[in-house]
N, CA, C and O atoms as a CHARMM CRD file, in Angstrom:
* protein
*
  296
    1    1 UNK  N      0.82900  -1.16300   0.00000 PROA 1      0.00000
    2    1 UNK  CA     0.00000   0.00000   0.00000 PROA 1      0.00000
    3    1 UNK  C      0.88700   1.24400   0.00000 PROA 1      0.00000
    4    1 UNK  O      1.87900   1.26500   0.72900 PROA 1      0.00000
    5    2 UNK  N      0.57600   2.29600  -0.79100 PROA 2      0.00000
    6    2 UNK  CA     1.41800   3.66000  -0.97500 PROA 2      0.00000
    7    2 UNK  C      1.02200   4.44000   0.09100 PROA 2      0.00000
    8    2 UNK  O     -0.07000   4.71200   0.59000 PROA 2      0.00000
    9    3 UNK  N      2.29000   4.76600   0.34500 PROA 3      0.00000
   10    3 UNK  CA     1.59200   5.78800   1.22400 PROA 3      0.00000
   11    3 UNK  C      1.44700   7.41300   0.73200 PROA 3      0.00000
   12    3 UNK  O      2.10000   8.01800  -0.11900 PROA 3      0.00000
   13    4 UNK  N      0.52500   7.80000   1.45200 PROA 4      0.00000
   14    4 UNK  CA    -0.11900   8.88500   0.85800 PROA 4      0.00000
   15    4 UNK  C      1.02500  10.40400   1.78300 PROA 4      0.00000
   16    4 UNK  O      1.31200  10.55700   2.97000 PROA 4      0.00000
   17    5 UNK  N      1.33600  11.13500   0.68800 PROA 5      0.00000
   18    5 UNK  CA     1.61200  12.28000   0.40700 PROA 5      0.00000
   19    5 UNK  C      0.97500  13.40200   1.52100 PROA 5      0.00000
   20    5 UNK  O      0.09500  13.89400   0.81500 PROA 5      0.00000
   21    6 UNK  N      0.90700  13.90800   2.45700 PROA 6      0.00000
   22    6 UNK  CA     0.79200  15.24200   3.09400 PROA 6      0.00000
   23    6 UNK  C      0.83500  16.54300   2.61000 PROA 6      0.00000
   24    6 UNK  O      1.76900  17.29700   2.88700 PROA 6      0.00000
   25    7 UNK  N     -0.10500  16.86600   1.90800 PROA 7      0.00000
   26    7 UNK  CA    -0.24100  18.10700   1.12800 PROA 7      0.00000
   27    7 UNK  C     -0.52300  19.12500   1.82900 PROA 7      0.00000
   28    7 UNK  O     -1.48400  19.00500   2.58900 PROA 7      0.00000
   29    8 UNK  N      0.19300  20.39600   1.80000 PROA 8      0.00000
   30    8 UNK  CA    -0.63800  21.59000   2.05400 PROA 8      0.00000
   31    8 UNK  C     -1.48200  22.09900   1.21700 PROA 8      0.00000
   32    8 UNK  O     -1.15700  22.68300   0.18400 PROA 8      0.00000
   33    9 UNK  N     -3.25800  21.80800   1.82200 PROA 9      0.00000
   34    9 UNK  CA    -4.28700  22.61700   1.29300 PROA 9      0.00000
   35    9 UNK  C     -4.95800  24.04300   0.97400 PROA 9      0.00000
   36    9 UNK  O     -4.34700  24.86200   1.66100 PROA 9      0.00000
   37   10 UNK  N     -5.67900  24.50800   0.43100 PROA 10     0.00000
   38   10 UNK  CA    -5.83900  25.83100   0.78400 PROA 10     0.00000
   39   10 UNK  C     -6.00400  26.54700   1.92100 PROA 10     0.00000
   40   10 UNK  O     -7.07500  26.14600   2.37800 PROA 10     0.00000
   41   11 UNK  N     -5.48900  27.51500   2.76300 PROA 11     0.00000
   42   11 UNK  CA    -6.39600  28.27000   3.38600 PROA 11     0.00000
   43   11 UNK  C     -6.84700  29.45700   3.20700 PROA 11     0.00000
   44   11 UNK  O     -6.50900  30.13900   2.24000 PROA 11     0.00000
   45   12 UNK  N     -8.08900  30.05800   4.58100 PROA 12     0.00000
   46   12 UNK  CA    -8.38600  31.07400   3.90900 PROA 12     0.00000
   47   12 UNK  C     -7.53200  31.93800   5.33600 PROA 12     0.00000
   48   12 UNK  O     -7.02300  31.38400   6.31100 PROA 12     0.00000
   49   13 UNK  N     -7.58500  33.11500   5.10500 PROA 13     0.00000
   50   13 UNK  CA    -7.19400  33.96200   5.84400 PROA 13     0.00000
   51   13 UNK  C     -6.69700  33.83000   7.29800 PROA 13     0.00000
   52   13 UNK  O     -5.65600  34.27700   7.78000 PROA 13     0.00000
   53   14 UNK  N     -7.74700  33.06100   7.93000 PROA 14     0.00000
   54   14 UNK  CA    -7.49700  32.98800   8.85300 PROA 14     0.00000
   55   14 UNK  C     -6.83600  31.12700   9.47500 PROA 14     0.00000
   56   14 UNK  O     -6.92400  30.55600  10.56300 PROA 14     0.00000
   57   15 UNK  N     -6.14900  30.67900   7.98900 PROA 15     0.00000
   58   15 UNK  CA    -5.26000  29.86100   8.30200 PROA 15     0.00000
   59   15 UNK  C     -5.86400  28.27600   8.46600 PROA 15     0.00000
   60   15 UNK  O     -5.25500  27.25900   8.79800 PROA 15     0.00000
   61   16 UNK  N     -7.37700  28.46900   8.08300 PROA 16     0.00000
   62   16 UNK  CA    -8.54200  27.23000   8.04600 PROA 16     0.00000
   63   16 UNK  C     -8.44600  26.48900   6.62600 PROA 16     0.00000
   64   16 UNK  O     -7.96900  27.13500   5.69300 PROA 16     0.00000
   65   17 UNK  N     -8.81100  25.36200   6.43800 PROA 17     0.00000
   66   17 UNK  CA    -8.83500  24.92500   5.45700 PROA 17     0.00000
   67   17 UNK  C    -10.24700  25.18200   4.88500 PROA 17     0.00000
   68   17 UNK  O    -11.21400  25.06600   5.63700 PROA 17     0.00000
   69   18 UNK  N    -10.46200  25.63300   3.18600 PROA 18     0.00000
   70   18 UNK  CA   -11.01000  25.81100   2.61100 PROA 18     0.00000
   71   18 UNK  C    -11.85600  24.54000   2.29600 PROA 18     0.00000
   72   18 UNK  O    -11.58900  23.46900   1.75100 PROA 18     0.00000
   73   19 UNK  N    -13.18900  25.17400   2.95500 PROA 19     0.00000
   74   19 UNK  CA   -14.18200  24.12300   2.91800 PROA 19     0.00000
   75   19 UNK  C    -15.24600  24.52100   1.99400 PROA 19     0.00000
   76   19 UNK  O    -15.72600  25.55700   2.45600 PROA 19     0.00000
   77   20 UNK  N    -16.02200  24.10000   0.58900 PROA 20     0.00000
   78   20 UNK  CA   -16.94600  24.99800   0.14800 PROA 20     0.00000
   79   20 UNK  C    -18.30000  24.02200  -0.28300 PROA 20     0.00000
   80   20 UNK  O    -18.10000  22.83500  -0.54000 PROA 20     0.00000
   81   21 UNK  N    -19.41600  24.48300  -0.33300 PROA 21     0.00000
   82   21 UNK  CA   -20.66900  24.02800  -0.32500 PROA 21     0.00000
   83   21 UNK  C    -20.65400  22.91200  -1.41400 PROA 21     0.00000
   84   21 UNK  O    -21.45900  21.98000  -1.40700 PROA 21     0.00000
   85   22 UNK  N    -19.53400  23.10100  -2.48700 PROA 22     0.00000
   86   22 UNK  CA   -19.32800  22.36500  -3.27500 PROA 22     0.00000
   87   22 UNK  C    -19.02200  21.34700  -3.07700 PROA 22     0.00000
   88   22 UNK  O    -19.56300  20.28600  -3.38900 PROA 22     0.00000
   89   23 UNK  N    -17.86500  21.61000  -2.38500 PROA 23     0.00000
   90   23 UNK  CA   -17.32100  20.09400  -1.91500 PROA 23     0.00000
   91   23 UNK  C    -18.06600  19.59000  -1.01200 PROA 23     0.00000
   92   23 UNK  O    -17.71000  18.41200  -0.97800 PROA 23     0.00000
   93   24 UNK  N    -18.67000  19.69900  -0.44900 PROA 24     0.00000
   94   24 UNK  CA   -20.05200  19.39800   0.39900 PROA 24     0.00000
   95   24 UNK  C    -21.40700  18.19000  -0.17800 PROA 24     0.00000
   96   24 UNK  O    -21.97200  17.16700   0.20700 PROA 24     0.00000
   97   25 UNK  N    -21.40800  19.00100  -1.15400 PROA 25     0.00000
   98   25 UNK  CA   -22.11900  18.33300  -1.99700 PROA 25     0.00000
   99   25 UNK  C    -21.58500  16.97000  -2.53600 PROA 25     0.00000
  100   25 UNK  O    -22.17200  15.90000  -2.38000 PROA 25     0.00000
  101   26 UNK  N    -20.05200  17.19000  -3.38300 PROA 26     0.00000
  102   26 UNK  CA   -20.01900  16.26900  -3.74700 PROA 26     0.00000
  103   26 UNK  C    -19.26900  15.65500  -3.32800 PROA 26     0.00000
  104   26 UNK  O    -18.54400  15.19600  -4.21000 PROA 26     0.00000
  105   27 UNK  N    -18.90500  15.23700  -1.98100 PROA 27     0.00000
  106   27 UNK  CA   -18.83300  14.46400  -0.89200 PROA 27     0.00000
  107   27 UNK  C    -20.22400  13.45300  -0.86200 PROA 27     0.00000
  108   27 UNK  O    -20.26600  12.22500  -0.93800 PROA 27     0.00000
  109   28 UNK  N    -21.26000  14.36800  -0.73300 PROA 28     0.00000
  110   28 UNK  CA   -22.61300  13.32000  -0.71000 PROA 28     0.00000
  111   28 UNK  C    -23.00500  12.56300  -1.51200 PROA 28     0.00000
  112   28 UNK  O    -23.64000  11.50900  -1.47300 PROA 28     0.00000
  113   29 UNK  N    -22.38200  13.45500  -2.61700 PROA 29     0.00000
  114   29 UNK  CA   -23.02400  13.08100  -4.39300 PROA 29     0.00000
  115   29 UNK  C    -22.16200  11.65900  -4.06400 PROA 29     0.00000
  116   29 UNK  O    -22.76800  10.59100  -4.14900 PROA 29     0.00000
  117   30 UNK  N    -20.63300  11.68000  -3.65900 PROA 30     0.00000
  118   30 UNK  CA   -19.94200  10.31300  -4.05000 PROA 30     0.00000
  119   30 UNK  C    -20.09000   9.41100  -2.84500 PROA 30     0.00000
  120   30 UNK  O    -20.09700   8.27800  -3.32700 PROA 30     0.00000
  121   31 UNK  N    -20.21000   9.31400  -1.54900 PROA 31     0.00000
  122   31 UNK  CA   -19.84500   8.58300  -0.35500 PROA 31     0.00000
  123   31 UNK  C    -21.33100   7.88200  -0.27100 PROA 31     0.00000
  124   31 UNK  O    -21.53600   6.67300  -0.38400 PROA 31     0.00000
  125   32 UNK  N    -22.37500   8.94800  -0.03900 PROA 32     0.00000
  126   32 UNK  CA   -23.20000   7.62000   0.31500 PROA 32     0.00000
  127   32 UNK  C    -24.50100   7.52800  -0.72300 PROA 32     0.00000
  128   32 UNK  O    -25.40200   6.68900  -0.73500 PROA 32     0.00000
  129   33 UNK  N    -24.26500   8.81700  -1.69300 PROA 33     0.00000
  130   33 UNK  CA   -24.59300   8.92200  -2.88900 PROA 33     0.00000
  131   33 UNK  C    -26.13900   9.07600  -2.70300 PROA 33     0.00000
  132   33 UNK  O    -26.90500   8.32900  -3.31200 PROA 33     0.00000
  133   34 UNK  N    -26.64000  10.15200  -1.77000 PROA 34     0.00000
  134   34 UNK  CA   -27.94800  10.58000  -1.99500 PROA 34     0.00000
  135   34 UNK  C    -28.06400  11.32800  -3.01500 PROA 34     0.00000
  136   34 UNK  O    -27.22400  12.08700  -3.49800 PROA 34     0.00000
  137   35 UNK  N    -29.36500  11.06500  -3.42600 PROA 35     0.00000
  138   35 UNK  CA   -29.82800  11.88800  -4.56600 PROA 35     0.00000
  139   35 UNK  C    -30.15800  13.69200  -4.24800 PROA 35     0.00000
  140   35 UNK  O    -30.55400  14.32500  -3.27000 PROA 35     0.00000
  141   36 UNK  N    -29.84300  13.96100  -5.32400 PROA 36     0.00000
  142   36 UNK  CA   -29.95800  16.09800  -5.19400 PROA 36     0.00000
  143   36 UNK  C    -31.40100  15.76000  -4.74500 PROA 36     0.00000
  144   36 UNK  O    -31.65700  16.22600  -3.63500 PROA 36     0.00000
  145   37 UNK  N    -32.38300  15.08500  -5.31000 PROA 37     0.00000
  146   37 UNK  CA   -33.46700  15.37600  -5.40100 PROA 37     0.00000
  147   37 UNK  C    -33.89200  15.38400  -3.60900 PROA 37     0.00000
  148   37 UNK  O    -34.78600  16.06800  -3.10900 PROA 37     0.00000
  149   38 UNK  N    -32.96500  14.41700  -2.86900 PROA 38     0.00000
  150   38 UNK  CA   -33.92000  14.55000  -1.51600 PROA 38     0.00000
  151   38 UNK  C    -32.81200  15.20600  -0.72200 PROA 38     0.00000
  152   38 UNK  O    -31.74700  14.80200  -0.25500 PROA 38     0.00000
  153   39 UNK  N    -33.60400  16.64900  -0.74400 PROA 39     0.00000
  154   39 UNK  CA   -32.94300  17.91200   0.23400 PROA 39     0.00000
  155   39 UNK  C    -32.47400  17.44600   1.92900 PROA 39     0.00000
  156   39 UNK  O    -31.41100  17.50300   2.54700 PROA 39     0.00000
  157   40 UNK  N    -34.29000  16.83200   2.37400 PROA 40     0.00000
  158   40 UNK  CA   -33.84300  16.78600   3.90300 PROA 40     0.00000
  159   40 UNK  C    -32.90500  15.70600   3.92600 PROA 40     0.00000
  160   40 UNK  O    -31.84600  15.93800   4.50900 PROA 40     0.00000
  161   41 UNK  N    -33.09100  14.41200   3.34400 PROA 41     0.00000
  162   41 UNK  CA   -31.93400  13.28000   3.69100 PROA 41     0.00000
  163   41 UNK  C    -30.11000  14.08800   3.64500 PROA 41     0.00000
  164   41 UNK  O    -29.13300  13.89500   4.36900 PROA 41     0.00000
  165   42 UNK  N    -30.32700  15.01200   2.42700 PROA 42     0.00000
  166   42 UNK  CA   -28.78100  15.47400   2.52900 PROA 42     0.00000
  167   42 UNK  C    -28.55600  16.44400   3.15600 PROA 42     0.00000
  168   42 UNK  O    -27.43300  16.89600   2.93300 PROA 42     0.00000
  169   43 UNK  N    -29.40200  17.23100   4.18600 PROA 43     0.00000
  170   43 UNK  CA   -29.62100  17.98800   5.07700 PROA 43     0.00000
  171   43 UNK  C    -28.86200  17.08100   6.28200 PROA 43     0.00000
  172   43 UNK  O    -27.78100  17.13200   6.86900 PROA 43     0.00000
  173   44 UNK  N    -29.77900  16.42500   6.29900 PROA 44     0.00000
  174   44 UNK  CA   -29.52900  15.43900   7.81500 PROA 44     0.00000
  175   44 UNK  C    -28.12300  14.83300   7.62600 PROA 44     0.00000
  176   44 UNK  O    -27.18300  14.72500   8.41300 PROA 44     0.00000
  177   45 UNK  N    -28.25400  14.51500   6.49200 PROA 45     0.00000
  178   45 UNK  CA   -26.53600  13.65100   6.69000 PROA 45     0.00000
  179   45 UNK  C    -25.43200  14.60500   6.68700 PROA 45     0.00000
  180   45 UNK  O    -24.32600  14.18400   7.02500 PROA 45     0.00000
  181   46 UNK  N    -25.61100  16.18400   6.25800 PROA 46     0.00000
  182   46 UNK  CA   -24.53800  17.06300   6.47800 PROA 46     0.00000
  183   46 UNK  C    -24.26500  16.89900   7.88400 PROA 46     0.00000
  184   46 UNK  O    -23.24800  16.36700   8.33000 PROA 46     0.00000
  185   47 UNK  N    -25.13500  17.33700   8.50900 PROA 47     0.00000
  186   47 UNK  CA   -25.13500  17.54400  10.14500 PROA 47     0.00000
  187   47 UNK  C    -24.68100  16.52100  10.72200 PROA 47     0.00000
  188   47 UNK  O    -23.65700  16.61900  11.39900 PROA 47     0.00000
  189   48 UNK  N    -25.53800  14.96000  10.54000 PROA 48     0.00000
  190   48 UNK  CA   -25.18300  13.94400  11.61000 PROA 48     0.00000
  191   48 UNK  C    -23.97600  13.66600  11.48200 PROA 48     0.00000
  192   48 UNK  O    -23.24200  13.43900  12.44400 PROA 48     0.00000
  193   49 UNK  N    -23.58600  13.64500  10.20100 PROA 49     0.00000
  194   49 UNK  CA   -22.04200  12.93600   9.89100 PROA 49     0.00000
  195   49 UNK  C    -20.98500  14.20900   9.63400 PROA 49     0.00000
  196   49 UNK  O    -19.91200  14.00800   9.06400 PROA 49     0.00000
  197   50 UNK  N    -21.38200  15.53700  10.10500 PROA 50     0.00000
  198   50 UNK  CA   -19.80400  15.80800   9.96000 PROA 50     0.00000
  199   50 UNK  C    -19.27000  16.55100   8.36000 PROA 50     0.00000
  200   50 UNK  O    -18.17700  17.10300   8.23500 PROA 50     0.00000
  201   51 UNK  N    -19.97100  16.45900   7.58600 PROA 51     0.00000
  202   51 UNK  CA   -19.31100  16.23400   6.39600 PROA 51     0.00000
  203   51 UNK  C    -18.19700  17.11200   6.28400 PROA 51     0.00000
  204   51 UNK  O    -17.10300  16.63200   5.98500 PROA 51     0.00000
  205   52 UNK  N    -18.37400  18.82100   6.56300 PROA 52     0.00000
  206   52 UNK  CA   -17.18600  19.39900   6.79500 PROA 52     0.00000
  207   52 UNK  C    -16.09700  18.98000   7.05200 PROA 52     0.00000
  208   52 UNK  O    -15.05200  19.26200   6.46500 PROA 52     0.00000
  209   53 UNK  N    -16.29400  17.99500   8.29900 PROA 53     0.00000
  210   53 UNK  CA   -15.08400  17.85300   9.07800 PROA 53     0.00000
  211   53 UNK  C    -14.36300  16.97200   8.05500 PROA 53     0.00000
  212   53 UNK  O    -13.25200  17.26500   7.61300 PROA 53     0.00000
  213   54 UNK  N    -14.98900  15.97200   7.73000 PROA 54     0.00000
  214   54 UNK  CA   -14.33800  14.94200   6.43900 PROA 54     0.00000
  215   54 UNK  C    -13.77600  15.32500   5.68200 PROA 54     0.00000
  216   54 UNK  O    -12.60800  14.96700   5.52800 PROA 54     0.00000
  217   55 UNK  N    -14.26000  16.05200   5.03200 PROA 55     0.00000
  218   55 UNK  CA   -13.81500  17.19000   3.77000 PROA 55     0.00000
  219   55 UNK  C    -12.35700  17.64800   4.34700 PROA 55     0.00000
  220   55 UNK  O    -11.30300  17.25500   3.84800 PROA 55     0.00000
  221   56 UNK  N    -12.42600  18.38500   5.28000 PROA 56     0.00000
  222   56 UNK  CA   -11.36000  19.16200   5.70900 PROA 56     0.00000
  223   56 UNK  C    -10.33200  17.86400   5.82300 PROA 56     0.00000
  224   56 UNK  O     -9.31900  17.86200   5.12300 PROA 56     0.00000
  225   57 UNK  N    -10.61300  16.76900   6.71400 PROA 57     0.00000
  226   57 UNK  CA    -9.75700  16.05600   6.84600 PROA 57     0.00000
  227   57 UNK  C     -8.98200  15.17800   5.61800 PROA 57     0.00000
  228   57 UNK  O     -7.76800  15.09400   5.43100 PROA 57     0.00000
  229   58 UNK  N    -10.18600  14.48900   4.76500 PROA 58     0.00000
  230   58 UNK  CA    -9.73300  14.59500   3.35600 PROA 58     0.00000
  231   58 UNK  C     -8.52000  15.52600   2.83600 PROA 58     0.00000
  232   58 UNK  O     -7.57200  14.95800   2.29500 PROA 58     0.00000
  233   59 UNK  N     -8.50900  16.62300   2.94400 PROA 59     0.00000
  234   59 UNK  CA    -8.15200  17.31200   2.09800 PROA 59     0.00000
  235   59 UNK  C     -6.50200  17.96300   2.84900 PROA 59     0.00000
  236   59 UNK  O     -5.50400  18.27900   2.20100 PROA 59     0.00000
  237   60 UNK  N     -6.63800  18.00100   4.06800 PROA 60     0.00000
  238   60 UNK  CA    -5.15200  17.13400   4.86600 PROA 60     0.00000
  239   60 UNK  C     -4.54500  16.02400   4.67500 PROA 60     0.00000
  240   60 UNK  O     -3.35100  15.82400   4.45200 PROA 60     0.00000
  241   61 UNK  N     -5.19300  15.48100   4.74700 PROA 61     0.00000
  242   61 UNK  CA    -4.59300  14.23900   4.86800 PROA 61     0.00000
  243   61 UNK  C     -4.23000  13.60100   3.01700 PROA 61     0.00000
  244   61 UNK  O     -3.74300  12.51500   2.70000 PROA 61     0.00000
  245   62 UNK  N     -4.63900  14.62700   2.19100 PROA 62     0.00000
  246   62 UNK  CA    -4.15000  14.03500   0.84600 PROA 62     0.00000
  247   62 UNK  C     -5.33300  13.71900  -0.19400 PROA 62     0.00000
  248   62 UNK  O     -5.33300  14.17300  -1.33800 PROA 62     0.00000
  249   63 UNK  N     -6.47100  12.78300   0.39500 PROA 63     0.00000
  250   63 UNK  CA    -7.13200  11.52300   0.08200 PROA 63     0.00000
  251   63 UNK  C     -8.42200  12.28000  -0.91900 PROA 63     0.00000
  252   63 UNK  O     -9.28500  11.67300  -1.55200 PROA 63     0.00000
  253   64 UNK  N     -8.19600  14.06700  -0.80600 PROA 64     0.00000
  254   64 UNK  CA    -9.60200  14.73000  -1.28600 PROA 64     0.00000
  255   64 UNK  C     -9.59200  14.52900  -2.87700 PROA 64     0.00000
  256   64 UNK  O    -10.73000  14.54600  -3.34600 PROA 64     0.00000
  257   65 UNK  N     -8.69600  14.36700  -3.69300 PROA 65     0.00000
  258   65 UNK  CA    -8.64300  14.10300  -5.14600 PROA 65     0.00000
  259   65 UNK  C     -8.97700  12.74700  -5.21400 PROA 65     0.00000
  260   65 UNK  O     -9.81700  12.55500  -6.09300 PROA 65     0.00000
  261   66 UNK  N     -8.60500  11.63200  -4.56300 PROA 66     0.00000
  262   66 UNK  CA    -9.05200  10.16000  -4.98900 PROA 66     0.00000
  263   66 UNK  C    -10.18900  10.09000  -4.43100 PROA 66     0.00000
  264   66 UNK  O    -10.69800   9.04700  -4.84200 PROA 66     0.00000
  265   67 UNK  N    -11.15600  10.80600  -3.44900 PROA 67     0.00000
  266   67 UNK  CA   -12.24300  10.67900  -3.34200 PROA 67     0.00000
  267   67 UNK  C    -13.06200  11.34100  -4.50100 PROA 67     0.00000
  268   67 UNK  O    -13.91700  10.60100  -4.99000 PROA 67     0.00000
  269   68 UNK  N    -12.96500  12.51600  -4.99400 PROA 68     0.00000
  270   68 UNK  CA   -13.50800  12.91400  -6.04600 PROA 68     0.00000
  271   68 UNK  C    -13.27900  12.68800  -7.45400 PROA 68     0.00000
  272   68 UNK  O    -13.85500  13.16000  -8.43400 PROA 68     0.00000
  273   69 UNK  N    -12.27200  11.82700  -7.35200 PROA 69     0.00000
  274   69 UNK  CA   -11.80900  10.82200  -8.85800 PROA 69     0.00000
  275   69 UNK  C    -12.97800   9.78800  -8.97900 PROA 69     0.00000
  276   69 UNK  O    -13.44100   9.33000 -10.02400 PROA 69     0.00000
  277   70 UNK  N    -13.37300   9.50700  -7.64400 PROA 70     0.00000
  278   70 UNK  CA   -14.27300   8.29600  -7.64900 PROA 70     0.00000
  279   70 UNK  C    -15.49000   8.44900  -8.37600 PROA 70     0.00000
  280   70 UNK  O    -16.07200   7.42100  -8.72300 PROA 70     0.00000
  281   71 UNK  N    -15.98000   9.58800  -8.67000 PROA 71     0.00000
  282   71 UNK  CA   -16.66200   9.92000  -9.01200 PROA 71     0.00000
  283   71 UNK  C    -17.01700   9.45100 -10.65800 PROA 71     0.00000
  284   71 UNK  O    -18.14000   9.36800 -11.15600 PROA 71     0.00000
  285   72 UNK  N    -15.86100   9.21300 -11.23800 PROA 72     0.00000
  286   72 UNK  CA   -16.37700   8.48700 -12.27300 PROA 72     0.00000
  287   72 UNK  C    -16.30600   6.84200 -12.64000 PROA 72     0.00000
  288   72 UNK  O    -16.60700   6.18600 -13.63800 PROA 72     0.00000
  289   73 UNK  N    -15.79800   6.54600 -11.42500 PROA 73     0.00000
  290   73 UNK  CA   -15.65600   4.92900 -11.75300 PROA 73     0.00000
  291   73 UNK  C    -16.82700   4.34100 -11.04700 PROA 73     0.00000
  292   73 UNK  O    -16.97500   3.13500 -10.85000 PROA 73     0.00000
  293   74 UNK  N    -17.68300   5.32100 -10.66400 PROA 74     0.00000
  294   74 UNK  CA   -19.27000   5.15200 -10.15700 PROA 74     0.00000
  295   74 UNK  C    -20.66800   5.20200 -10.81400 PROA 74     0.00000
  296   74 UNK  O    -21.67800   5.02900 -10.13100 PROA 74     0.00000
C-alpha cells in the first residue's frame, strides 16, 4: 500500500482549510450517494455525519482528489 503524500491545502485567511458548499455536496453526491433530489436526507446527513469535518480532513490528509476521482468509476 502507498503511502499517501501530506499536502498543504488551501487556506483562507485565517489559516482554516477551505471548505466549500461544493465540496459538500459532492462528498454526498460520491460517499453515500444521496440523490440532489432529496434535500432533507442530505440535510440530515450534512449535520449527523460531519461532512465538513471529512472534507477538511480529506483534504489534509491528501485523500480529497481520490475521493472525487471516484466519481467516475461510479
Amino acid at each position: 500500500m502507498k503511502r499517501r503524500k501530506k499536502i498543504n491545502p488551501a487556506l483562507d485567511l485565517f489559516g482554516e482549510v477551505i471548505i466549500t458548499r461544493d465540496d459538500i455536496e459532492t462528498w454526498i453526491d460520491i460517499i453515500p450517494k444521496i440523490p440532489a433530489s432529496s434535500t432533507m436526507r442530505r440535510n440530515w446527513y450534512k449535520r449527523c455525519w460531519d461532512v465538513a469535518d471529512k472534507v477538511r480532513q480529506a483534504k489534509i490528509n491528501g485523500t480529497w482528489d481520490d475521493i472525487i476521482n471516484q466519481q467516475t468509476y461510479l
